[in-house]
C-alpha positions in Angstrom: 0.0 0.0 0.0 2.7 2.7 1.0 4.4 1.8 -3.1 2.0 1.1 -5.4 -1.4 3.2 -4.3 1.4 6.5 -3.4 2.4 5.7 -7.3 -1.3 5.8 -8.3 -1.5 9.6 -6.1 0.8 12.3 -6.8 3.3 11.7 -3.9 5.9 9.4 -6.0 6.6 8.8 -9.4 9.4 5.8 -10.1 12.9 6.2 -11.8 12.6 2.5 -12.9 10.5 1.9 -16.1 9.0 -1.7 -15.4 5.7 -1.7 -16.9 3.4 -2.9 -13.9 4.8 -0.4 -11.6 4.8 2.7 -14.8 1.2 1.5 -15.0 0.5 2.5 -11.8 2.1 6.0 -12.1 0.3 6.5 -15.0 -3.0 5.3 -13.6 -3.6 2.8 -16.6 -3.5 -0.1 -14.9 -4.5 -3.4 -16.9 -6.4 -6.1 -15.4 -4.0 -8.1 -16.1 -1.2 -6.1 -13.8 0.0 -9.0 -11.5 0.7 -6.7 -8.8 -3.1 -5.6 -9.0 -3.8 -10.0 -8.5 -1.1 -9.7 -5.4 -2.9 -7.1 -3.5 -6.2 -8.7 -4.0 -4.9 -12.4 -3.6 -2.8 -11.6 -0.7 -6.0 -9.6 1.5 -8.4 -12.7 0.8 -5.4 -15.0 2.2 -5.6 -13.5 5.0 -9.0 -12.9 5.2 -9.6 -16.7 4.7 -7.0 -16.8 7.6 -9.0 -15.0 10.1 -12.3 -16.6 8.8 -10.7 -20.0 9.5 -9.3 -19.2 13.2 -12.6 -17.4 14.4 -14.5 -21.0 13.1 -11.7 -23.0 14.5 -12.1 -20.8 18.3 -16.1 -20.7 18.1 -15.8 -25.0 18.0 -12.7 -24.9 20.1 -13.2 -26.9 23.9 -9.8 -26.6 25.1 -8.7 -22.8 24.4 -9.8 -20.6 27.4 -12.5 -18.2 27.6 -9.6 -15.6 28.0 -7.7 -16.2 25.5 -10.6 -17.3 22.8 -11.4 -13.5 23.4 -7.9 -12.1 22.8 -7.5 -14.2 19.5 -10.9 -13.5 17.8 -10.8 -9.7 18.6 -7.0 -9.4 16.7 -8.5 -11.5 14.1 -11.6 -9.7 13.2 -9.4 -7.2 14.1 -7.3 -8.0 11.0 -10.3 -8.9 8.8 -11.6 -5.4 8.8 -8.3 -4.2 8.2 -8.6 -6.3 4.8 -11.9 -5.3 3.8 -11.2 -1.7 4.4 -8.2 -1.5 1.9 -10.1 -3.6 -0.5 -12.8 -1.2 -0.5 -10.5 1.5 -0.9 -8.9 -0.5 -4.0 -11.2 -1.8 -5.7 -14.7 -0.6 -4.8 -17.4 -3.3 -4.1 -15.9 -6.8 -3.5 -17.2 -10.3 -2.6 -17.7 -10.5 1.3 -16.2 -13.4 2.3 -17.0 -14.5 6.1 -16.3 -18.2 6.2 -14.3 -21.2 4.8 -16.9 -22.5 3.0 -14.8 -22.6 -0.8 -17.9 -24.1 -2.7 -19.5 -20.9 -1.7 -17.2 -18.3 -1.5 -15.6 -19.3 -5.3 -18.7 -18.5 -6.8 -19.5 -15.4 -4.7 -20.6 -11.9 -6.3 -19.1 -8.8 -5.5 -20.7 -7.1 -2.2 -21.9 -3.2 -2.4 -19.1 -1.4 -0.7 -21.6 0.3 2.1 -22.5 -3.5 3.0 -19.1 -4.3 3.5 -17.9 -1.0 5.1 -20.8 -2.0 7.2 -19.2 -5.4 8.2 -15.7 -3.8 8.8 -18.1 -1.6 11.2 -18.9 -4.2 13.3 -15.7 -6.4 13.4 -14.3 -3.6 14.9 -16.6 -2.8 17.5 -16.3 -7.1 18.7 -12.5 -6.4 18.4 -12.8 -3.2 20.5 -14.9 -5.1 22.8 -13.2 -8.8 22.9 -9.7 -6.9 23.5 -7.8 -5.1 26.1 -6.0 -1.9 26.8 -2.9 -3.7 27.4 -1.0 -5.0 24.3 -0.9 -9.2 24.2 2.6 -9.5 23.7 5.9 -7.7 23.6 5.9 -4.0 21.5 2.9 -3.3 20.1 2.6 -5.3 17.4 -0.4 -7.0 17.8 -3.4 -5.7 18.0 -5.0 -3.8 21.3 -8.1 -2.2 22.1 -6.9 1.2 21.2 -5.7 -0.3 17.6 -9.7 -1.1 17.2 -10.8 2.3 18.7 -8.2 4.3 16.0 -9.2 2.0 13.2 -12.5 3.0 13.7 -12.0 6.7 14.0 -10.5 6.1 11.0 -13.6 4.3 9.3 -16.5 6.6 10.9 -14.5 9.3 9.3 -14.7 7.8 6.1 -18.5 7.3 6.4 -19.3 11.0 7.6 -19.8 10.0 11.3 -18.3 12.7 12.5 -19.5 12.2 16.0 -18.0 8.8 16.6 -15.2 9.7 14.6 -14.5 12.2 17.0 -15.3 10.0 20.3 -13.4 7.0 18.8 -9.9 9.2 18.2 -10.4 11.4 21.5 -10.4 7.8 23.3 -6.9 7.1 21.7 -5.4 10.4 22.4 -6.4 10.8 25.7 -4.8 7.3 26.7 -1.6 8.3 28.2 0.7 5.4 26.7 0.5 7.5 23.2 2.3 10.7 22.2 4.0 12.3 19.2 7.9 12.4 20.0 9.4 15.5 19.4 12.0 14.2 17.4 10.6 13.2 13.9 13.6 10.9 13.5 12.1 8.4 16.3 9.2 8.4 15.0 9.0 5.1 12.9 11.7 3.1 15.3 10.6 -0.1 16.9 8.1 0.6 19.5 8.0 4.2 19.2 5.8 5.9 21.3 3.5 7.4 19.0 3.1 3.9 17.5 -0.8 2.5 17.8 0.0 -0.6 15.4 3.3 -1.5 14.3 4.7 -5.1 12.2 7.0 -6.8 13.4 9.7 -7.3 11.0 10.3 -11.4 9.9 12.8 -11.8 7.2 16.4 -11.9 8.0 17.6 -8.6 6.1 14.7 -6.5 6.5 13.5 -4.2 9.1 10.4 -2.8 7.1 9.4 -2.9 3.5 9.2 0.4 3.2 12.7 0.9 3.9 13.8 -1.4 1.1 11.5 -0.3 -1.5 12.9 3.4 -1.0 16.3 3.7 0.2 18.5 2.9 -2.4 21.1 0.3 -2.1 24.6 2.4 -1.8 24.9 5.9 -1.6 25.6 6.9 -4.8 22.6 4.5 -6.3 19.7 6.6 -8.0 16.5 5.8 -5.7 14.1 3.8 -7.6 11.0 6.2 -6.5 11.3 9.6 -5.9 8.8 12.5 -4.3 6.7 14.1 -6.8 8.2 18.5 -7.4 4.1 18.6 -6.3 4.5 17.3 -3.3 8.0 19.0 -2.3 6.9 22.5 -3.4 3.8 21.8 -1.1 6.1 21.5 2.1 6.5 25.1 4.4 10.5 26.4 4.4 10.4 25.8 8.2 8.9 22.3 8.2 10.6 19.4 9.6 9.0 16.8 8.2 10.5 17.6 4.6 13.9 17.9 6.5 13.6 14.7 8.8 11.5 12.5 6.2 12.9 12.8 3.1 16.4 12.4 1.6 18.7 14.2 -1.6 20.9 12.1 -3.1 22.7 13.4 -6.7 24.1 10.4 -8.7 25.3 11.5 -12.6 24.5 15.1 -12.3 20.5 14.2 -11.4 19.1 15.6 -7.9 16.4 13.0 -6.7 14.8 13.6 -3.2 13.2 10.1 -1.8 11.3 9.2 0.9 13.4 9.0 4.5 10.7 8.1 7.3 12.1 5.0 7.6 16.2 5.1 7.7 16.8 1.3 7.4 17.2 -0.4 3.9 18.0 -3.8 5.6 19.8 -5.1 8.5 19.3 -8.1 11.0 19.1 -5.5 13.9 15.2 -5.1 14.0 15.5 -1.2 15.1 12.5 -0.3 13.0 9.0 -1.7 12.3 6.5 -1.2 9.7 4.2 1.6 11.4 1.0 1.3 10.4 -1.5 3.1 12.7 -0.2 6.2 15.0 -1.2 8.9 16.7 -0.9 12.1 14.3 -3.6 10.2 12.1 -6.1 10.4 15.6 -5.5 13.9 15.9 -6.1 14.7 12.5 -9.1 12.5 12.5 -10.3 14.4 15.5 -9.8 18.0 13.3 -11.3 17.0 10.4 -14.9 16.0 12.4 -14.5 18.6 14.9 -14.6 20.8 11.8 -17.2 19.5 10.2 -19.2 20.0 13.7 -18.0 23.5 13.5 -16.6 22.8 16.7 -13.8 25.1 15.2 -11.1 25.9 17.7 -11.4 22.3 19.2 -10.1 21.6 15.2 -7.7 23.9 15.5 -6.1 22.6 18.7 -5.7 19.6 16.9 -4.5 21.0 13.7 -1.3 22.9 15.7 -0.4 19.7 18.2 0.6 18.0 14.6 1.7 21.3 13.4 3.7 22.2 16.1 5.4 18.9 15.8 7.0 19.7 12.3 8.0 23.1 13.9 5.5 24.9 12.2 3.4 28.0 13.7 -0.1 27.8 14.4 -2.8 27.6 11.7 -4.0 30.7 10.6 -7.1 29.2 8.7 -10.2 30.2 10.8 -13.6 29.2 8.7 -14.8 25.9 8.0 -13.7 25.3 4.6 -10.4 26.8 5.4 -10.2 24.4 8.4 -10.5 21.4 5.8 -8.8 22.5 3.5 -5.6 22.9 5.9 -6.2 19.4 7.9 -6.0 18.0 3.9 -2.4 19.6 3.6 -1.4 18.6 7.0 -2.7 14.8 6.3 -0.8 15.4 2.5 2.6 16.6 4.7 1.7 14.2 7.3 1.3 10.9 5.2 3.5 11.0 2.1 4.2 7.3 1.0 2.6 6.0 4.1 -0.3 3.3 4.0 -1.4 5.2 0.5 -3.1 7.7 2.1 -2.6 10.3 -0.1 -4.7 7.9 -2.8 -7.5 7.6 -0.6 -8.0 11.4 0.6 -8.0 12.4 -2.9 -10.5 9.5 -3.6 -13.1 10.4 -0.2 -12.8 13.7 -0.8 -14.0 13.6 -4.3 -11.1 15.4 -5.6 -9.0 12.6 -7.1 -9.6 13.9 -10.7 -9.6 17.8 -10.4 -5.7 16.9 -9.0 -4.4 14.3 -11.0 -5.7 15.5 -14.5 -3.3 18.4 -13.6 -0.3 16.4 -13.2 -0.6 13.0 -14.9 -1.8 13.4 -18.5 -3.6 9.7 -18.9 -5.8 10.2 -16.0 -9.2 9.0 -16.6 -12.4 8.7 -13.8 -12.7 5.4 -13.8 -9.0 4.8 -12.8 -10.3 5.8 -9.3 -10.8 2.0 -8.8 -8.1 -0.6 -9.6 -9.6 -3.1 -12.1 -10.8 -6.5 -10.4 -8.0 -8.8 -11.5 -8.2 -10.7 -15.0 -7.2 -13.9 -13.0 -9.9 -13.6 -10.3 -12.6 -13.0 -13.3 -11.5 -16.4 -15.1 -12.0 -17.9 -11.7 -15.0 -17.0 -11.2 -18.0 -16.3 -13.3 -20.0 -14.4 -10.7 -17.4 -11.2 -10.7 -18.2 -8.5 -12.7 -15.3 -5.8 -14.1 -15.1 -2.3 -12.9 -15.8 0.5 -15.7 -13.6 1.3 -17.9 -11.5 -1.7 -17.8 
């Protein structure tokens, strides 16, 4: 998600000119893009994953009543993960909730509000079936403030601005999370602003991220580089373009790449892939407070972030200025992280008044990825997205 839906936004372009990736970029992906089958294939295996651990607990006579909890709240936990970035992806998808092959191989694609529904309610069982506490070492599996920010997260996308705002304040105000004032911490292993990290299981990787945009020596051109869109964007005075990205000249060429993460590889596991934190929860917070006109509350949440990347306060006062400054700050905020960038643009409704600007193939109907050429062969009951 942080590569290939930030090459479908305008926060990187690539240096490399394999065709898959190019089509991405480009935004004229084919359906028969294998990396498009990958993300789909790769969310269902895991869905069937959780599908077949919550059956396996539900029968279960041996696994106690504690720990039966724990595992089906990460689980469903994980499950609405999925579904949410499949949504975001694709648009309407089958709704798979069981094992049951005969039935799911066959299955048409659900309405995206039915299955933004579902990723509803998984959350609230995880929220409830979970603790405060983390299970494990880290935080790297899932906790009962994970489900609370996921859901912030979700009611924002749905317009609830009220929950969205109850769900984030219940993340922020728990003590264990706060935004380090050194950005360079930020993405380390168990870093404090860290809601939801991955822990890190091959040998010579610390995160993906890491190895997709460092390059490999120091005088290697990066293979993805910021968009001049999204540099020029960036304040003078703001640290988060000095701390998170990265200038490297190789031949007489000036490429500035993405730094958040400072680790190509390396079997010291100092850094993990972050993939909820707390900056998001504030900004969550802004964006309904806003849309309550609740309008200094918004602002107060606007400058905690701000303030952060050693910026002054916001001097946007109206609602529509509000938004339209939480949108930078998420833009600043969120570069090459968890495609974020892709989806704003996409639930704000704004996807094509940017990107015709700076990416002369965009079409509408590239705001969904196309169902994958291999899934429709496989089954009859899919239907393609427009335009594809």
């Amino acid at each position: 998600m942080s590569l290939y839906a930030s090459l479908s936004s305008d926060d990187i372009i690539p240096t490399t000119t394999p065709t898959e990736v190019i089509q991405f970029a480009s935004n004229t992906l084919l359906s028969s893009n294998s990396i498009v089958d990958v993300l789909w294939q790769r969310a269902y295996k895991y869905i069937y994953h959780c599908n077949a651990v919550i059956e396996g607990l539900g029968k279960s006579v041996s696994v106690s009543s504690e720990v039966k909890s724990q595992l089906t709240g990460e689980v469903k936990f994980v499950r609405a993960f999925c579904y949410f970035y499949l949504v975001q992806l694709y648009g309407d998808v089958p709704m798979v909730l069981s094992t049951a092959y005969e039935i799911n191989s066959i299955m048409p694609r659900t309405k995206k509000e039915e299955v933004m529904g579902q990723v509803i309610s998984d959350l609230v069982q995880s929220k409830s079936l979970l603790n405060i506490n983390y299970p494990s070492a880290g935080r790297v599996r899932p906790n009962k403030s994970a489900a609370a920010a996921m859901l912030a997260r979700v009611y924002l996308f749905n317009k609830d601005w009220v929950n969205a705002s109850a769900s984030a304040t219940e993340v922020i105000t728990n003590t264990v999370y706060n935004l380090p004032t050194d950005l360079n911490t930020v993405f380390i292993s168990n870093s404090t602003e860290a809601i939801w990290q991955l822990l890190p299981v091959l040998s010579s990787y610390n995160s993906s991220e890491g190895f997709a945009f460092i390059p490999s020596t120091s005088s290697s051109r990066p293979s993805y580089i910021l968009t001049g869109e999204l540099l020029n964007s960036f304040a003078a005075a703001d640290k988060r373009k000095l701390n998170w990205s990265k200038t490297v000249t190789v031949s007489g060429q000036t490429y500035t790449y993405p730094f958040k993460y400072k680790v190509r590889s390396g079997s010291a596991k100092t850094e993990y892939n972050m993939v909820l934190r707390l900056a998001e929860q504030y900004l969550i917070r802004a964006e309904a407070k806003a849309e309550l006109n609740e309008l200094v509350e918004c602002q107060n949440d606007i400058n905690k972030v701000r303030q952060r990347a050693g910026l002054s306060a916001v001097t946007a006062t109206t609602k529509d200025e509000l938004l339209d400054a939480i949108l930078q700050e998420r833009r600043g905020e969120f570069f090459a992280e968890w495609g974020m960038r892709w989806i704003d643009l996409k639930r704000k409704n704004i996807a094509t008044n940017i990107l015709l600007t700076v990416k002369p193939d965009w079409q509408p109907y590239a705001i969904l990825y196309p169902i994958p050429f291999s899934q429709l062969t496989k089954n009859p009951a899919l239907v393609q997205n427009d335009g594809y």
